[in-house]
C-alpha positions in Angstrom: 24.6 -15.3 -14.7 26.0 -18.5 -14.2 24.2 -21.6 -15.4 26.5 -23.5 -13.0 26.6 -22.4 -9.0 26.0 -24.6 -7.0 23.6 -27.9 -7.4 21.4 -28.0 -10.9 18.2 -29.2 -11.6 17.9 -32.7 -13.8 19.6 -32.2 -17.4 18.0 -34.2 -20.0 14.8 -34.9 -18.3 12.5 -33.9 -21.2 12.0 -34.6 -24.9 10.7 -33.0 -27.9 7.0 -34.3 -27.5 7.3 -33.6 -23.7 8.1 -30.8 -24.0 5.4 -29.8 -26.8 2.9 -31.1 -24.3 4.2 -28.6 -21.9 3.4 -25.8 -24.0 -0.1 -26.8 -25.1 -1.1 -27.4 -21.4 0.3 -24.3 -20.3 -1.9 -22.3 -22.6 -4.8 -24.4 -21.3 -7.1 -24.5 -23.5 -9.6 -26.2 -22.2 -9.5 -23.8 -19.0 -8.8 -20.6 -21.1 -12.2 -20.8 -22.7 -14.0 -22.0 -20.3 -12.8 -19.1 -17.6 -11.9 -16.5 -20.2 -14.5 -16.4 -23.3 -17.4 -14.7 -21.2 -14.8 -11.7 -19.9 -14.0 -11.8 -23.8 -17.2 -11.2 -25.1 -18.1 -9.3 -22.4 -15.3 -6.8 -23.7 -15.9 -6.5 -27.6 -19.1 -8.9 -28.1 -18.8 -10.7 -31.3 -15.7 -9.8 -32.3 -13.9 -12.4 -29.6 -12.4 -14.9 -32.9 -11.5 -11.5 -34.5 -9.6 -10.5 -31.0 -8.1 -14.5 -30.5 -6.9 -14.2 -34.4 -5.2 -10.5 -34.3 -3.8 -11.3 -30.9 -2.3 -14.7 -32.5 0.3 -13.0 -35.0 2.6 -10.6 -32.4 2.0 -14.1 -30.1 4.3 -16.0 -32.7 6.4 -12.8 -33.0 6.9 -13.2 -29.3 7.1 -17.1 -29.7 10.2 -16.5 -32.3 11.5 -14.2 -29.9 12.2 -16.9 -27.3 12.7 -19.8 -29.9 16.0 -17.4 -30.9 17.0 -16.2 -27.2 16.8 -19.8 -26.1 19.2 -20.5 -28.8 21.8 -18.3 -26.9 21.4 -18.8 -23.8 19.6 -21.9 -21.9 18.4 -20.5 -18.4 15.4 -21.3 -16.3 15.1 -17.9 -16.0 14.4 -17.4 -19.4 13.2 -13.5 -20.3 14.7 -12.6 -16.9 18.2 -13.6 -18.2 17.6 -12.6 -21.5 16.5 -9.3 -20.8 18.7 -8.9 -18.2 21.7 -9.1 -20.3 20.8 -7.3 -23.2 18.5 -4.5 -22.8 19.6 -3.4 -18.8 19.6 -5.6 -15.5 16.4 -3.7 -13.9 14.7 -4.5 -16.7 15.6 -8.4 -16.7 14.5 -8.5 -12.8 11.4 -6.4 -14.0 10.8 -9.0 -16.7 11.5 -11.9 -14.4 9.3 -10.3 -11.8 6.1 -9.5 -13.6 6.3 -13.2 -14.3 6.4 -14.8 -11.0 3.9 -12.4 -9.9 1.2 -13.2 -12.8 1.6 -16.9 -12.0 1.2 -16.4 -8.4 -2.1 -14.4 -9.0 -2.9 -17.6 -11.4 -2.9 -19.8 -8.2 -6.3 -18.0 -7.4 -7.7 -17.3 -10.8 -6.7 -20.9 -12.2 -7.8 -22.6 -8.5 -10.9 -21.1 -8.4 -12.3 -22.8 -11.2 -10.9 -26.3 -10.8 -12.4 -26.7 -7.7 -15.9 -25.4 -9.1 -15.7 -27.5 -12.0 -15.3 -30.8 -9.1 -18.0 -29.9 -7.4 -20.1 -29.1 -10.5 -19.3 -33.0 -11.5 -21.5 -34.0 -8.3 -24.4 -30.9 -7.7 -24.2 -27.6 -9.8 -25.2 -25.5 -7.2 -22.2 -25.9 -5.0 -20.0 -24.7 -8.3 -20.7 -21.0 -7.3 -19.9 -21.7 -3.5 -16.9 -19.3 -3.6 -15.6 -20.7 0.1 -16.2 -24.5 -1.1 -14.6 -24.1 -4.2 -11.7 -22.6 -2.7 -11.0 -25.6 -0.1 -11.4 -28.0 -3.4 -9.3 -26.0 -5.3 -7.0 -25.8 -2.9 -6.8 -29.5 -2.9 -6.1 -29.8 -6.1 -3.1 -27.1 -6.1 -0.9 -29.2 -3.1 -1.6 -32.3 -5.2 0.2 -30.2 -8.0 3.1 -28.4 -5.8 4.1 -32.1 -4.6 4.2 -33.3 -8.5 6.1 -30.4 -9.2 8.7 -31.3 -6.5 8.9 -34.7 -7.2 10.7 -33.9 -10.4 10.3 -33.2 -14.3 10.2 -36.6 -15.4 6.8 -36.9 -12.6 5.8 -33.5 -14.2 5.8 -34.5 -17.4 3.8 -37.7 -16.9 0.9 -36.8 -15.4 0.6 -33.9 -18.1 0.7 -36.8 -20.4 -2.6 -38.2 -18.9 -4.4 -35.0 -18.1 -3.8 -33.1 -21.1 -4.4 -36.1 -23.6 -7.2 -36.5 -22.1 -8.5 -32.7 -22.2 -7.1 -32.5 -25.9 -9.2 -35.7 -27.0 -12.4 -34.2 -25.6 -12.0 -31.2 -27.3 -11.1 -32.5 -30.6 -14.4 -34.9 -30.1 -16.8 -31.4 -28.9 -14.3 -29.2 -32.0 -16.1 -31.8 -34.8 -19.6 -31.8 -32.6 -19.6 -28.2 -32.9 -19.3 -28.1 -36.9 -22.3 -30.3 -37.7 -24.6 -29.1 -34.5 -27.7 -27.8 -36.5 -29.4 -25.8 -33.6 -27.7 -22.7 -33.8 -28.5 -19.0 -31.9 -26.6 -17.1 -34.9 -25.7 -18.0 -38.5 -22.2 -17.5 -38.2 -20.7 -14.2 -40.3 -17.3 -13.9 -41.7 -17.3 -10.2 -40.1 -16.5 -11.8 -37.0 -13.0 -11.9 -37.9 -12.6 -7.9 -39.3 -12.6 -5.0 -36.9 -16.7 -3.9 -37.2 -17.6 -5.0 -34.5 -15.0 -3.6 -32.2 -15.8 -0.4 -30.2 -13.2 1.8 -31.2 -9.2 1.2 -30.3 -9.7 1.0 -26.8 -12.5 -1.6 -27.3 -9.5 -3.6 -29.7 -7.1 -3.1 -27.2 -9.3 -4.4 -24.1 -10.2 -7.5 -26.4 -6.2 -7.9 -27.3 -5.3 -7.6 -23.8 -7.8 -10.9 -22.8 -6.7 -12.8 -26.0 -3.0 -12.4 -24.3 -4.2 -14.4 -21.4 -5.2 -17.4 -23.7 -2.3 -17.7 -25.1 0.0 -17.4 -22.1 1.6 -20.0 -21.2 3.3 -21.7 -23.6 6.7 -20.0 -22.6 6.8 -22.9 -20.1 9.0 -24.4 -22.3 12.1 -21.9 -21.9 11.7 -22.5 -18.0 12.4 -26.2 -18.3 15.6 -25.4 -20.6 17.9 -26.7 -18.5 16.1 -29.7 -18.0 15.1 -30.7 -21.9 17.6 -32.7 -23.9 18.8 -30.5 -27.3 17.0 -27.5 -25.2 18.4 -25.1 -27.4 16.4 -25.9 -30.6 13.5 -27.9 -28.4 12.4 -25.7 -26.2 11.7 -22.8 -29.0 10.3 -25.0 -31.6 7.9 -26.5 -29.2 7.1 -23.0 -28.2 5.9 -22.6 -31.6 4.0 -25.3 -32.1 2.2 -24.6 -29.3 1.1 -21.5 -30.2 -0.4 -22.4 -33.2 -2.2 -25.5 -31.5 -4.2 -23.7 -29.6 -4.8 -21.0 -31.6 -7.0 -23.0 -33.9 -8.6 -24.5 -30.9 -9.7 -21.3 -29.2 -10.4 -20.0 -32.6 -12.7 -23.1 -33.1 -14.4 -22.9 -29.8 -15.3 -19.4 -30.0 -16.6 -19.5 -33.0 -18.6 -22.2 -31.8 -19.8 -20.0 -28.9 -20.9 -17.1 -30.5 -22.9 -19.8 -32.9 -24.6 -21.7 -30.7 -24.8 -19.4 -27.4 -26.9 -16.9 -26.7 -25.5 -13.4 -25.2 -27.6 -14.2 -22.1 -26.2 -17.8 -21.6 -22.9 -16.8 -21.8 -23.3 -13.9 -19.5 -25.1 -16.5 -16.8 -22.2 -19.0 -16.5 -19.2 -16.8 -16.9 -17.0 -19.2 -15.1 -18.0 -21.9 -17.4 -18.6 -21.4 -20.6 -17.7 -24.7 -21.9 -20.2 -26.7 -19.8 -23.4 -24.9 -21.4 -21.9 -25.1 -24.7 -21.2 -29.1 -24.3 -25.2 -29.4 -23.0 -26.4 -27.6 -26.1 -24.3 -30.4 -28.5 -24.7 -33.1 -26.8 -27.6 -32.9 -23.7 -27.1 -34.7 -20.9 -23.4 -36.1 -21.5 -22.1 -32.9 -23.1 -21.7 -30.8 -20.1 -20.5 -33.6 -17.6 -17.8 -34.4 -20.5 -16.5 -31.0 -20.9 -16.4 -29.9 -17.1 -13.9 -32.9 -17.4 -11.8 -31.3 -20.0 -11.6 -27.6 -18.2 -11.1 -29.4 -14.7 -8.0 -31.1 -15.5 -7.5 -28.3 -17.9 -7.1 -26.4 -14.7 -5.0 -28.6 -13.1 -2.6 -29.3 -15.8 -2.1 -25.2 -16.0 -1.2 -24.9 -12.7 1.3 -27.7 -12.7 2.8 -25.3 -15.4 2.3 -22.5 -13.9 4.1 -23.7 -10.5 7.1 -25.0 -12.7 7.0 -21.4 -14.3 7.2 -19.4 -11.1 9.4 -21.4 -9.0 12.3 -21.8 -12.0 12.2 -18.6 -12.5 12.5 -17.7 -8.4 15.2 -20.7 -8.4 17.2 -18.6 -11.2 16.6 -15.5 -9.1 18.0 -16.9 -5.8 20.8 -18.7 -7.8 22.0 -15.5 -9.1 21.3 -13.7 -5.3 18.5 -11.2 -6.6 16.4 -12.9 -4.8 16.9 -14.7 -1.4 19.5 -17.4 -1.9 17.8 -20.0 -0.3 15.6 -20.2 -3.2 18.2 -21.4 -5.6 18.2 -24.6 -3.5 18.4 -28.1 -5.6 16.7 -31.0 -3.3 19.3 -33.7 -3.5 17.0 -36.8 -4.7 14.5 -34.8 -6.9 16.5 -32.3 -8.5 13.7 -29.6 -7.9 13.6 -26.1 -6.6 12.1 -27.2 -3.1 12.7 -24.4 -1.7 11.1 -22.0 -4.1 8.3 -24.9 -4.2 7.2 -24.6 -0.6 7.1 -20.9 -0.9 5.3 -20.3 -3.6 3.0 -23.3 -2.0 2.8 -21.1 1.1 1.9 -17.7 -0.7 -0.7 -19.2 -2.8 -2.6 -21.2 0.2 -2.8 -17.6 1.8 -4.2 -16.2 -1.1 -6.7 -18.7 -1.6 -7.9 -17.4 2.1 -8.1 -13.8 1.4 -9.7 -15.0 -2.2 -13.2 -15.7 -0.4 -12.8 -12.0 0.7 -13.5 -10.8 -3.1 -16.5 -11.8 -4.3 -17.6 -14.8 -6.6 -15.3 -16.9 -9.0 -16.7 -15.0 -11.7 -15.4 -11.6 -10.4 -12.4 -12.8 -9.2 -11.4 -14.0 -12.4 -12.8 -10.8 -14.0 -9.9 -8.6 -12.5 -7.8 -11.2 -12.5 -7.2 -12.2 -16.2 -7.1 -8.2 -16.7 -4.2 -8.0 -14.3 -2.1 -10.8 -15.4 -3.1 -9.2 -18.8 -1.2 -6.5 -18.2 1.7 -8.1 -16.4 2.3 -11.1 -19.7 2.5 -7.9 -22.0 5.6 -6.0 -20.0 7.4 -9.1 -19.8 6.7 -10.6 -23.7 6.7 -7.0 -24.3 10.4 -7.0 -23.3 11.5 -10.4 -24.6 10.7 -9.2 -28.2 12.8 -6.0 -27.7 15.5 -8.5 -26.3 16.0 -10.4 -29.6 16.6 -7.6 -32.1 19.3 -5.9 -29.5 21.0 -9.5 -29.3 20.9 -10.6 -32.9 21.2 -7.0 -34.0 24.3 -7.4 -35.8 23.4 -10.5 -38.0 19.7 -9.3 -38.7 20.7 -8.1 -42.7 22.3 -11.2 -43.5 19.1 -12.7 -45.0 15.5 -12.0 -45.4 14.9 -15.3 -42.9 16.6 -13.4 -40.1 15.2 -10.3 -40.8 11.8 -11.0 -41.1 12.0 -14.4 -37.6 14.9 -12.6 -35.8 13.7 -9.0 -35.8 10.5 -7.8 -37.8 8.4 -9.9 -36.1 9.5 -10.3 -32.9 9.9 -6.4 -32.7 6.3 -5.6 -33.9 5.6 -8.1 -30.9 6.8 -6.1 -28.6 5.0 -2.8 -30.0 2.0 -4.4 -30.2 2.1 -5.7 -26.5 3.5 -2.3 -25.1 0.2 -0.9 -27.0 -2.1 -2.9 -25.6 -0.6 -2.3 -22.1 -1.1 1.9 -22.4 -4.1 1.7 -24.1 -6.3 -0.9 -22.4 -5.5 1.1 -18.7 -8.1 3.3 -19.5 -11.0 0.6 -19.6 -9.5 -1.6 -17.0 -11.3 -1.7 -13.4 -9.6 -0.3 -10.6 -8.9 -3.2 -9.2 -7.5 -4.7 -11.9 -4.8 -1.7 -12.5 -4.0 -1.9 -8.9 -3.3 -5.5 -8.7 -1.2 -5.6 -12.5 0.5 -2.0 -11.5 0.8 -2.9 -8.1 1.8 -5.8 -8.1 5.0 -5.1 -10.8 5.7 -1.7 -8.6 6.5 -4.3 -5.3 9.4 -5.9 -7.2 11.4 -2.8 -7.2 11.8 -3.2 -2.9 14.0 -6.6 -3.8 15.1 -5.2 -7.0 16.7 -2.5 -5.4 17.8 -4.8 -1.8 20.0 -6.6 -4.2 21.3 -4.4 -6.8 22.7 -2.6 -3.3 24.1 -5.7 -2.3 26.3 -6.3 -5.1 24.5 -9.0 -6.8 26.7 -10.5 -10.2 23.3 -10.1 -12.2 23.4 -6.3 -12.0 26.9 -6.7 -13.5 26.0 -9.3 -16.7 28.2 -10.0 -19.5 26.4 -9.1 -22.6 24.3 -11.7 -24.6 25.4 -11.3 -28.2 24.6 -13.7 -31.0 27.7 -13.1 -32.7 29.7 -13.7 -29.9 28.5 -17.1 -28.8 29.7 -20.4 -30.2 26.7 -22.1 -31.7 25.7 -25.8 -32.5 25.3 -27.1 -35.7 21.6 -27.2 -35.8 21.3 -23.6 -36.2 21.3 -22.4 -40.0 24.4 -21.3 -41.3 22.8 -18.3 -42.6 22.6 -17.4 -38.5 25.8 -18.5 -37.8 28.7 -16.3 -38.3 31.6 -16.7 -39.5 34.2 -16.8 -37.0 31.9 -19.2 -35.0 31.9 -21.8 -37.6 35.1 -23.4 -36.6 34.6 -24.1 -33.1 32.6 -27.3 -31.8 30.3 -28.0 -29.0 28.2 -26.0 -26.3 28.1 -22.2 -26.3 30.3 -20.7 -23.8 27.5 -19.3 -21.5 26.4 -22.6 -21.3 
């Protein structure tokens, strides 16, 4: 596993407040309430804040999980190396696989919605034209795939725009919100206990939604070998992340079980945010935050599409995948190949999209699905961390508690959710998260048979790799601290 065949991609491209803006925008928060908070209350009612906060503790176990790996081992692959070379190989692809396959299910479920949110901005009723919105949506995602291929540094400047604007609208609505005085509920601390959940299933279902708010973040670990001082950068932003948009969802839902009514939120299910910004502020309020989720929307899937095609370029760089996709294009330093066909996958599913219904039950299934897929593959990255820091995890409490503990009950908890919530899924939305993880294993299999190095890793071990000297000497061990520069796998 290699960081080094062939051509790279474009070292050094990204800072620390780049790359921070990459993790909030690949959460979305803007689109994840917007899209997600009416399948959330649909699921366990009033306890959605409750749900958001209880998800939002194994998400930073998960969050350390990566911020350590990434200190080990920079790859664009990320959990699929990771995993890959410390738990077992099939369960790396596995990990690596449930990834692409949740962002490519994204294209639909995140498309969708941008282009309803455009046509909202000119006539309302063409918004739930499922055929319409999927031409405009589909718009929108080419526009993304070629800022994707033009490079990181391109990336990372329209992401700039569109999620400081999203992020100052929200902060505007966020302080609207507190001091609106025409409220549907008096708000009730209960929210954030367990009462109002039905039963463990009903917790679980409401965990397994919360997990689709909060993916995304992990962008940053994709974009590794393209952020300057990755190893410490690309965790820490990770981090940081997290906890931004924790507090916003946690703000926003609050606010929508406040103001909203059960049946208003139940009406617009694909837009949440929209009724919420015409009860603050009439007139502007709606127009303002159909803004904020549309480029929202589009931001997230410029994350998305760097998410999906790194990790397919890391696949098809270490032959697990076709080796064509490990192709560097010589000016941009971008994935092209992995680009166009992920590009070409997602413009067929937009097609067969108009086949399932409105945007509403698309995304209905969909978050469920991708639900299920983020859990096996954080699910695995927490499990990762305690195997390949194992033998330094007693040194001190600090590396107990961020290098293990945590990042272990992470793992349990996602596992968890996954059995558990399977019961109260749809069908539909077990046999596209199932099925969709069960395809990998035709490739998975292909390439094991034809010898690929991956199946054959060298084992990541903390104590084994040369660290730099930003990583506490409580971490580092002994034998490592005479040696300078870059880690060997690097």
């Amino acid at each position: 596993m290699s960081n080094n065949r062939g051509r790279g991609l474009q070292a050094n491209a990204l800072g620390t407040f780049d790359t921070v803006v990459m993790a909030v925008a690949g959460s979305a928060p803007a689109y994840s309430i917007a899209a997600t908070t009416a399948v959330l209350v649909g699921a366990v009612g009033l306890a959605s804040p409750a749900a958001l906060l209880y998800c939002a503790i194994p998400m930073l176990g998960i969050a350390l999980a990566f911020s350590y790996l990434g200190r080990i081992d920079v790859n664009a692959g990320a959990s699929y190396s990771w995993v890959g070379r410390t738990l077992h190989p099939f369960l790396g692809f596995i990990s690596g696989w449930a990834l692409v396959i949740s962002a490519t299910i994204f294209m639909v479920a995140g498309s969708l919605p941008a282009g309803s949110m455009t046509l909202s901005l000119f006539d309302q009723s063409l918004a739930d034209n499922t055929a319409l919105s999927t031409v405009v949506g589909a718009a929108w995602f080419v526009i993304m795939l070629l800022v994707v291929l033009g490079g990181a540094r391109l990336t990372v400047r329209a992401q700039l725009v569109m999620s400081g604007v999203e992020l100052g609208i929200l902060a505007l609505f966020a302080v609207f919100a507190l001091v609106h005085t025409d409220n549907a509920r008096v708000f009730d601390w209960s929210w954030l206990g367990f009462s109002h959940f039905d039963g463990v299933s009903g917790f679980a279902s409401g965990a397994l939604i919360a997990a689709f708010y909060y993916w995304g973040w992990d962008v940053t670990s994709n974009l590794s070998e393209e952020t300057r001082n990755s190893r410490r950068t690309t965790g820490l932003a990770g981090l940081i992340g997290v906890g931004i948009v924790f507090l916003l969802f946690e703000v926003f839902t609050i606010a929508v079980n406040v103001i909203l009514s059960s049946r208003q939120i139940e009406s617009n299910d694909a837009n949440v945010l929209a009724v919420l910004g015409d009860e603050i502020w009439p007139g502007w309020g709606g127009k303002l935050l159909i803004v904020a989720v549309m480029l929202s929307t589009i931001a997230t899937l410029e994350t998305t599409l760097i998410q999906v095609t790194r990790s397919l370029f890391a696949m098809g760089r270490d032959r697990t995948m076709p080796s064509a996709l490990g192709r560097v294009h010589r000016t941009w330093n971008t994935p092209w190949v992995a680009i166009v066909v992920v590009g070409g996958v997602a413009l067929a599913m937009f097609i067969a999209s108009n086949a399932l219904g409105s945007v509403g039950d698309i995304l209905a299934d969909a978050i469920s699905a991708i639900g299920l897929q983020i859990a096996v593959y954080y699910g695995l990255a927490g499990l990762a961390v305690v195997v390949a820091y194992r033998k330094m995890l007693f040194k001190s409490a600090g590396n107990f508690l961020f290098g293990g503990l945590w990042p272990l009950f992470g793992a349990l908890f996602m596992f968890w959710i996954f059995a558990e919530s399977l019961s109260s899924l749809s069908t539909a939305a077990i046999t596209i998260g199932i099925g969709g993880l069960a395809v990998g294993l035709i490739p998975m299999l292909w390439y094991w048979k034809q010898g690929s190095d991956y199946y054959r890793p060298a084992r990541l071990d903390a104590t084994h790799t040369v660290v730099t000297d930003y990583v506490p000497d409580d971490f580092v061990p002994e034998q490592s601290r005479v040696h300078q520069g870059l880690p060997t796998d690097f």
